[in-house]
C-alpha positions as a printed Julia matrix, in Angstrom:
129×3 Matrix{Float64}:
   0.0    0.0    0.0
   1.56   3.15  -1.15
   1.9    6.13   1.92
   2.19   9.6    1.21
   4.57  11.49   3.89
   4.57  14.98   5.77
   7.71  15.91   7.75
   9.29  18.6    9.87
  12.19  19.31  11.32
  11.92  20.55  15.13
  14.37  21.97  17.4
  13.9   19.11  20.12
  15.54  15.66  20.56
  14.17  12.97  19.16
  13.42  11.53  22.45
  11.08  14.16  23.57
   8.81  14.01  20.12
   8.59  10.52  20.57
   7.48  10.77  23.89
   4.95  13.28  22.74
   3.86  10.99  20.32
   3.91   7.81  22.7
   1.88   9.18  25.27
  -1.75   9.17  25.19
  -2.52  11.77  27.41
  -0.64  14.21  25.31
  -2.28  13.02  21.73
  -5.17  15.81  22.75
  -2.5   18.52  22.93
  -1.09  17.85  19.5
  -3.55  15.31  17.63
  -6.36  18.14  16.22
  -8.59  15.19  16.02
  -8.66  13.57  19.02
 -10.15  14.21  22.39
  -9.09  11.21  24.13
  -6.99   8.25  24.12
  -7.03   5.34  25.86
  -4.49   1.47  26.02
  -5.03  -1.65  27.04
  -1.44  -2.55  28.02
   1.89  -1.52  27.01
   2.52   0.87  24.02
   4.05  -2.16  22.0
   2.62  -4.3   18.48
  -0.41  -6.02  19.3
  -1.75  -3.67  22.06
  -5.32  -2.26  21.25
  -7.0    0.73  22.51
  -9.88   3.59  22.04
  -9.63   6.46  20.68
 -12.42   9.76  20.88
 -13.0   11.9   18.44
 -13.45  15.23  18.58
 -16.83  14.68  17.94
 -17.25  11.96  20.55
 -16.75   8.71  18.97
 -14.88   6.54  20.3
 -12.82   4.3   17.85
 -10.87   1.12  19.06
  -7.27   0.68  17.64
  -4.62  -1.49  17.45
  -0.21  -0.67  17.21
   0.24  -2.3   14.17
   4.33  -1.78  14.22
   6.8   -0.33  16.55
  10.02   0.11  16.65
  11.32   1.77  19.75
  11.9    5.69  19.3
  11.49   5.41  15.44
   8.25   4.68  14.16
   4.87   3.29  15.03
   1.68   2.51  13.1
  -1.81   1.96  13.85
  -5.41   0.76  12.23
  -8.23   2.23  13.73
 -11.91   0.74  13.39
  -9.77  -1.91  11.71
  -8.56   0.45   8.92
  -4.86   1.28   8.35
  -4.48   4.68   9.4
  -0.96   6.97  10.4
   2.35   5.95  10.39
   4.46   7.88  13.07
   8.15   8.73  12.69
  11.02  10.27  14.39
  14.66  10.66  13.1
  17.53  11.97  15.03
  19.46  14.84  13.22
  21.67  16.06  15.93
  20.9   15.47  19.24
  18.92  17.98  19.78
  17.08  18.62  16.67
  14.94  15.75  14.96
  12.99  15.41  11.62
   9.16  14.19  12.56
   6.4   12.45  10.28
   3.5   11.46   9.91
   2.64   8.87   6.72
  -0.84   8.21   5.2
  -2.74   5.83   3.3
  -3.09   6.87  -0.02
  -6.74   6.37   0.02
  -6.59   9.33   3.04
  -4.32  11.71   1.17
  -6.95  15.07   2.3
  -6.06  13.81   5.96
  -2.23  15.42   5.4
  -3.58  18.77   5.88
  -4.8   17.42   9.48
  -1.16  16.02   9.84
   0.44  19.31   9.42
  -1.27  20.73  11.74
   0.06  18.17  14.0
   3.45  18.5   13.19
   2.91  22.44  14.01
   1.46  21.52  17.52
   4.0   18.93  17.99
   7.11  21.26  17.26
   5.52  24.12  19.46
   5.06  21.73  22.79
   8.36  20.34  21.8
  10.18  23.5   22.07
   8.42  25.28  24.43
   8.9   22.13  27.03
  12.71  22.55  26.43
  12.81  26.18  27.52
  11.15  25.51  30.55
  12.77  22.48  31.57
C-alpha cells in the first residue's frame, strides 16, 4: 500500500517528540482530532486501545508496528491509518512524520497541523525544563 509522507524538522531531541507521540494523554494537545486516548497494556505491536474523536466517537485501535523511538503505526476501526516517525538529526534537533494511506491523502492537511502543535510543545517544554 503506497503512503504519502509529511515531515518537519523541530528543534527538540528525538526523544522528547517521541514521547509526545507515545503518550496518550498528550495526543489531545497535539492530535487536532482527538479528544481522548485510551491502552489496554503496554505501548508495544499487538496492544489495542480507544480512541475519541473530537466529535465523541470513540474508535478502538490497534499498534500495528513499533520500533522503539522510530516509528509506530496503527489501524483504527480496523482500517490502516498513520504511520508515526522520528529521526535523530543532531541530538537535539529531529525530523518528525506522519505517513498516510493513499486512500486518506486530504487527511495530510490534518497532519500538518500536528506536526505544528507537535514542534511548538516540543520546544516550548525545552525552555522551561
Amino acid at each position: 500500500m503506497k503512503t504519502l509522507w509529511v515531515h518537519r524538522e523541530v528543534d527538540a531531541p528525538a526523544e522528547a517528540v517521541w514521547a509526545l507521540l507515545t503518550n496518550l494523554d498528550r495526543w489531545p494537545t497535539w492530535g487536532p482530532t482527538i479528544r481522548h486516548a485510551e491502552l489496554d497494556g503496554l505501548f508495544e505491536v499487538g496492544t489495542t486501545g480507544t480512541v475519541t474523536t473530537l466529535l465523541g466517537v470513540r474508535l478502538p485501535f490497534e499498534i500495528t508496528a513499533h520500533d522503539e523511538g522510530v516509528r509506530w503505526t496503527w489501524t483504527v476501526a480496523g482500517v490502516p491509518a498513520t504511520d508515526h516517525a522520528v529521526e535523530a538529526l543532531t541530538p537535539d534537533r529531529s525530523r518528525v512524520g506522519f505517513g498516510v494511506p493513499f486512500a486518506a491523502a486530504p487527511y495530510l492537511v490534518v497532519c500538518r497541523v500536528a506536526l505544528s502543535r507537535l514542534e511548538s510543545i516540543a520546544t516550548s517544554e525545552l525552555v522551561a525544563a
